[in-house]
C-alpha positions, -999 to 999 in steps of 0.1 A, spaced: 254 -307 -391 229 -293 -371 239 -289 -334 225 -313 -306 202 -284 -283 181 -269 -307 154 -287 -294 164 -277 -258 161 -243 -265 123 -245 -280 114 -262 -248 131 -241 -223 108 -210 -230 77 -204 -214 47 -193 -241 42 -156 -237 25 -147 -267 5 -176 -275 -9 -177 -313 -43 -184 -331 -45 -224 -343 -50 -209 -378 -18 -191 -374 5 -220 -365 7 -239 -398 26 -201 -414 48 -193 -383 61 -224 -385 67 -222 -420 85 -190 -416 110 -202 -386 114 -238 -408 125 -216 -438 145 -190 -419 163 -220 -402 167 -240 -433 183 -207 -447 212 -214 -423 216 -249 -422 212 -252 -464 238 -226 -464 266 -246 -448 258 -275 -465 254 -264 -499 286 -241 -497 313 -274 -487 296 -289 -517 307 -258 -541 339 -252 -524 358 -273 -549 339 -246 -580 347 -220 -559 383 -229 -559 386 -235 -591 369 -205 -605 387 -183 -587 422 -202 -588 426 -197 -548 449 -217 -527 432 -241 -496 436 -210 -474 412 -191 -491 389 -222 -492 389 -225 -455 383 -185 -453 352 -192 -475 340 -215 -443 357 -200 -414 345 -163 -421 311 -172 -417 313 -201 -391 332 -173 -370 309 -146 -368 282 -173 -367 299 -191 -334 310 -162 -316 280 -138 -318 247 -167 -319 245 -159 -280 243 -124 -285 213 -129 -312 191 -144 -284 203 -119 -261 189 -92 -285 160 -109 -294 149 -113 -260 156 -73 -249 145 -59 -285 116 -79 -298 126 -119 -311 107 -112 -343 125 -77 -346 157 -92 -346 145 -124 -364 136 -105 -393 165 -81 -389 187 -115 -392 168 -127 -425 172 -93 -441 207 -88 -433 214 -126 -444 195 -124 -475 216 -88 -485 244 -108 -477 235 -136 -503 230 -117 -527 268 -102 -520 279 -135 -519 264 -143 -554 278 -113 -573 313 -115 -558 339 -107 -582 371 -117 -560 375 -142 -533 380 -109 -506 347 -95 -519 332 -132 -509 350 -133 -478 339 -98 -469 301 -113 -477 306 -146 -457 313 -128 -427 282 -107 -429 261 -134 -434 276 -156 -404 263 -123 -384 231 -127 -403 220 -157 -389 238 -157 -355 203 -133 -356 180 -158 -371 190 -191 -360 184 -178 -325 151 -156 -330 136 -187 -350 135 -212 -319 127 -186 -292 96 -179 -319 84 -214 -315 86 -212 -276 65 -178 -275 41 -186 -298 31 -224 -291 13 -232 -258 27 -266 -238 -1 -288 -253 6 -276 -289 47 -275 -282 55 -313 -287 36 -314 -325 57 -277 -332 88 -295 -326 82 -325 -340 73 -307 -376 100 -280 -371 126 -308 -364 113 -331 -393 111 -303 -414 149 -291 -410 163 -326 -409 148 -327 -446 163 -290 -454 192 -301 -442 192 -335 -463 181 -319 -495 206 -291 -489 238 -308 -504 219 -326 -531 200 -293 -543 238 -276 -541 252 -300 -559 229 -299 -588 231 -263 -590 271 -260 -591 267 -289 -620 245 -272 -639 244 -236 -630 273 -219 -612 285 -220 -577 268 -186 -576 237 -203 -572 242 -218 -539 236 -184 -527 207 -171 -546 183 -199 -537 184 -179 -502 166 -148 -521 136 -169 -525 132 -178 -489 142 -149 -472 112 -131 -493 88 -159 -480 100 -156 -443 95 -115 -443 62 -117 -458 49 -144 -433 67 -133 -402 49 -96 -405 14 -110 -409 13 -138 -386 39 -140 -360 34 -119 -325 64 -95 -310 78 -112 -279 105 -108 -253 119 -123 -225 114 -107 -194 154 -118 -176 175 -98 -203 184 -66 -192 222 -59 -203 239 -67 -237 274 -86 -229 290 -66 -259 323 -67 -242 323 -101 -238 312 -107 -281 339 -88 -285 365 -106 -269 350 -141 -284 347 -127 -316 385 -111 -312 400 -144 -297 387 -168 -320 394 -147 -353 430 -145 -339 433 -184 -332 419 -190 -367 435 -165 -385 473 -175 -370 466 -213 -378 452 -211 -414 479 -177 -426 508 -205 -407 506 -222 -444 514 -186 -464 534 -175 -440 553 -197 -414 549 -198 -378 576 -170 -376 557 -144 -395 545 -114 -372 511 -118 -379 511 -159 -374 524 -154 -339 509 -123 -332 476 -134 -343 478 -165 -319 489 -142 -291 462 -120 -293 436 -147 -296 446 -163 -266 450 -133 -245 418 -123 -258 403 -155 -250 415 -152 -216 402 -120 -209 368 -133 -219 367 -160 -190 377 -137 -169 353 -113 -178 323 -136 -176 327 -145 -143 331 -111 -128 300 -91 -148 265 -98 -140 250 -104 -170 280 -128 -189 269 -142 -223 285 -175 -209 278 -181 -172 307 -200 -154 289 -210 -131 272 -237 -151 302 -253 -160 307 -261 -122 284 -292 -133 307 -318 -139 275 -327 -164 278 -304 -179 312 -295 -186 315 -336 -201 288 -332 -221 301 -303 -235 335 -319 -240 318 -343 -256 303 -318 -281 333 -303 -283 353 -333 -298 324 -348 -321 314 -319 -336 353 -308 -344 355 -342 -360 324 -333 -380 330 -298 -392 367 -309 -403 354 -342 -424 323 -323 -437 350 -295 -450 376 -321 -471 351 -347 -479 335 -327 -505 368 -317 -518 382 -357 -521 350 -372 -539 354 -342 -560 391 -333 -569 406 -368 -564 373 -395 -567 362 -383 -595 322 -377 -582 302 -350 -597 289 -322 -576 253 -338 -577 268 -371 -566 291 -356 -539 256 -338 -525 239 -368 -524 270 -392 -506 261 -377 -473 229 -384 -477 222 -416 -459 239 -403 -427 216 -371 -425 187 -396 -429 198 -424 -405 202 -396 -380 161 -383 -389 145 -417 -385 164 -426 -356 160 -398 -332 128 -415 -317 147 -448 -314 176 -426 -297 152 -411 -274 140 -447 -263 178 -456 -253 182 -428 -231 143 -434 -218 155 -476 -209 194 -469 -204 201 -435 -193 221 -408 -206 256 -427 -197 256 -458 -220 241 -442 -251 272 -415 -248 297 -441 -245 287 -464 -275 276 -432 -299 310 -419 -303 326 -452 -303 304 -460 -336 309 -424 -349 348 -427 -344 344 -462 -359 327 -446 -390 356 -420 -397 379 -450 -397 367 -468 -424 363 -434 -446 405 -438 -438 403 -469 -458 391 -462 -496 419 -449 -520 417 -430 -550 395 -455 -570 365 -478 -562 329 -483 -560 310 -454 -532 288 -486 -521 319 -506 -511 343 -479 -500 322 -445 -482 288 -461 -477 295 -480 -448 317 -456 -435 285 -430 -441 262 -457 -422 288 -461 -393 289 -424 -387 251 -419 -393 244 -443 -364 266 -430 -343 254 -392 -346 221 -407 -340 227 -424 -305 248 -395 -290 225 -367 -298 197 -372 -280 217 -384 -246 239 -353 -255 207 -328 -252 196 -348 -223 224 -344 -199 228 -304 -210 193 -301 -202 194 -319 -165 224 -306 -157 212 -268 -152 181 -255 -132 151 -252 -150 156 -214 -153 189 -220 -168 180 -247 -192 177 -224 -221 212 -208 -215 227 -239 -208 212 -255 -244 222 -222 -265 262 -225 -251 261 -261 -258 251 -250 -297 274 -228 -293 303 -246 -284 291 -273 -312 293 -244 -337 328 -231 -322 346 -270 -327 337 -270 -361 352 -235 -370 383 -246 -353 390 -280 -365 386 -264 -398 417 -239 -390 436 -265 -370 433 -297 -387 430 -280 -419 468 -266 -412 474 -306 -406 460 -317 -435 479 -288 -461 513 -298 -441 507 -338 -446 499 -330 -484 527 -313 -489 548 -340 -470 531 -370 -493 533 -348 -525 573 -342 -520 580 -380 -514 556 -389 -542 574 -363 -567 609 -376 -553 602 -409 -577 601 -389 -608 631 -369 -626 616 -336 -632 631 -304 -644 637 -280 -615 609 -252 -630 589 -280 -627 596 -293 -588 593 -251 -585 560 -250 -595 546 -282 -579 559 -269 -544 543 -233 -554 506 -250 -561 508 -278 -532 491 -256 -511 460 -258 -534 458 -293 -524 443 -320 -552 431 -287 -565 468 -281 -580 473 -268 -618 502 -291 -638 521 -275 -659 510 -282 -691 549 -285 -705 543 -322 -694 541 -354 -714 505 -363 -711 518 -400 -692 543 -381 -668 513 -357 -660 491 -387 -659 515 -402 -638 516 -369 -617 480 -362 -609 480 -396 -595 501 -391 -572 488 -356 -564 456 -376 -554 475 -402 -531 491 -372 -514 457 -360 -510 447 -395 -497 475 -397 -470 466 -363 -455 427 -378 -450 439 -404 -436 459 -387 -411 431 -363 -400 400 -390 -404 
């Protein structure tokens, strides 16, 4: 889900390098494909995460890592990438970011073991905490305030189609090609955004970034990896294990240190200050909570259309769909309502409707029509994305000066970007834990050997991705799966 700022950010930069009219049209081609690279990316990897578990016969954990390596790096180092794009040169570092996330595709493609994709993930998460970034400040050099308005409008149309098309292209591609190719369709792009950005887009660079906060990435980078890390391993290993506790320890002394570290430097990569805005610091709570409910349903909905619906890949792509497009032809309408109403009312009813929406995807089962049981729940949640994001991007906007409107947009993205990684690792833990609760009082109806109850409790952490033994009679494993699926079901529940 793209965050609610981007947007902000475009507007929040004055034009320095102002481009040619014949030049517009192919620099923002190249900064709609280099953000499309990023946003596809997500999207089309929860839709192969079930084929990525299965071919590589990994547990949940390793599922999560597939997500969380690359959300992580993203999250903690995207403020870092604007940083260096405004010191070193934004197209510098924009086309540093493509390369590097291209390289990293290609890794990702070709990888042999789940570590070697891993490994891959987090080196494209780096990738475009460069690009994401270097693409919007791009827009703000190079278009003028008359031309700005039509930029964003066609870079904002533009993604909210990339970003539509994403799971639906993914989907196909894991059906009828491999998983593998979720990743290779980035090759393509990256080539077209390198070729474009050298001939047409100027160098520019903001004139207020003097320092790199490297201390501070650090630490974020350092503190979240040790929060993740202790949540997701608590399912291997127990919360006793060294490296569960110590890895939560470390995170949040880490963590710590960072806050106290930004407001003591000069140059923080998150200024405290702006947080003194009781604005600001709601509307951030507000992103905070919304988009941890997104990242966490957009990581196991894929996985139950797929592994306990039934749904092909192609139709599990294209189930989201209506959302992503309520959201699209909305955002005018969502504007208006902030425009009559104000910010206030709009962020009130929004997530009301949203949390409404992830309710009723509590209700359907294991069986049943998508039309009867997810599509209204899809509508619900589309509607209510699309009244809170504009008010959301409105209040972050007027609650900092207009020479901290840019910084104030990027740390709303990135605490958008920073809910989703950790609702992953948190409710994710939830939802392996109610599985394995549902799965043990479901298996507690049936008489089975003790191998048998051994290897269930051995697989349950693969969620409704489990292997049965194939010793079974074909009706007790029927019988089985089923309730492998309700299990599956109940944990949902619990965390929708």
């Amino acid at each position: 889900m793209k965050p609610p700022c981007d947007e902000a950010t475009i507007k929040s930069l004055a034009a320095q390098s102002p481009c040619r009219a014949e030049a517009r049209p192919w620099i923002l081609a190249a900064t709609i494909l280099g953000s499309s690279m990023a946003f596809i990316d997500s999207t089309v990897v929860n839709v192969a995460l079930p084929s990525i578990q299965a071919g590589f016969h990994t547990t949940v954990v390793d599922v999560q890592w597939v997500v969380e390596s690359y959300g992580l790096f993203l999250a903690a180092l995207i403020l870092i990438g604007g940083s260096l794009g405004d010191m070193l040169g934004r197209r510098k570092i924009f086309l540093v970011g493509v390369t590097i996330f291209a390289v990293a595709s290609l890794a990702c493609g070709f990888a042999l073991t789940i570590q070697d994709l891993l490994i891959a993930r987090s080196i494209q998460g780096a990738g475009a905490a460069l690009l994401t970034p270097g693409s919007l400040a791009i827009i703000s050099a190079c278009f003028d305030n008359q031309s700005r308005g039509q930029a964003i409008g066609t870079w904002s149309g533009f993604t909210a189609i990339t970003t539509a098309i994403g799971p639906l292209l993914g989907g196909w591609l894991v059906e009828h090609a491999s998983w593998r190719w979720a990743f290779f369709i980035n090759l393509p792009l990256a080539a077209a955004v390198i070729v474009v950005s050298l001939r047409y887009i100027p160098e520019s660079r903001g004139a207020g970034v003097r320092h790199i906060d490297w201390l501070g990435a650090l630490l974020a980078t350092i503190g979240l990896g040790g929060l993740i890390t202790g949540f997701i391993e608590s399912v291997n290993w127990g919360w006793k294990h060294p490296l569960v506790f110590g890895s939560l320890i470390v995170g949040c002394a880490c963590l710590s240190i960072f806050i106290l570290l930004e407001g003591r430097i000069t140059s923080p990569m998150v200024p405290l200050k702006l947080f003194a805005s009781p604005a600001f610091r709601g509307a951030n709570l507000v992103t905070l909570f919304l988009y941890a409910a997104i990242g966490i349903f957009f990581f196991l909905f894929p996985l139950n259309l797929i592994q306990v619906q039934g749904y092909s890949a192609t139709a599990t792509g294209a189930a989201v769909l209506p959302l992503i497009l309520l959201m699209f032809m909305l955002s005018r309408w969502s504007g208006g309502l902030v425009a009559r109403y104000g910010p206030r009312l709009p962020l009130i009813i929004g997530p009301v409707i949203a949390a409404l929406g992830f309710a009723l995807f509590a209700i359907p089962s294991t069986e049943g029509s998508y039309w009867k049981g997810f599509f209204p729940a899809v509508v619900a949640l589309g509607l209510g994305m699309a009244v809170t994001v504009a008010p959301l991007t409105t209040v972050v906007m007027n609650s900092a000066g207009q020479d901290r409107v840019g910084t104030a947009s990027g740390i709303n993205n990135a605490v958008a970007r920073v809910a989703g990684v950790l609702a992953i690792a948190v409710l994710g833990t939830l939802m392996v834990n109610a599985f394995g609760y549902a799965l043990n009082h479901q298996l507690g109806k049936f008489f089975l050997p003790s191998d048998v109850l051994r290897h269930m409790q051995a697989e349950k952490i693969k969620l409704a991705g489990v292997q049965l033994p194939a010793s079974l009679d074909a009706s007790v494993k029927a019988a089985i799966g089923e309730s492998v699926r309700q299990a599956f079901v109940f944990g949902f529940r619990l965390v929708s």
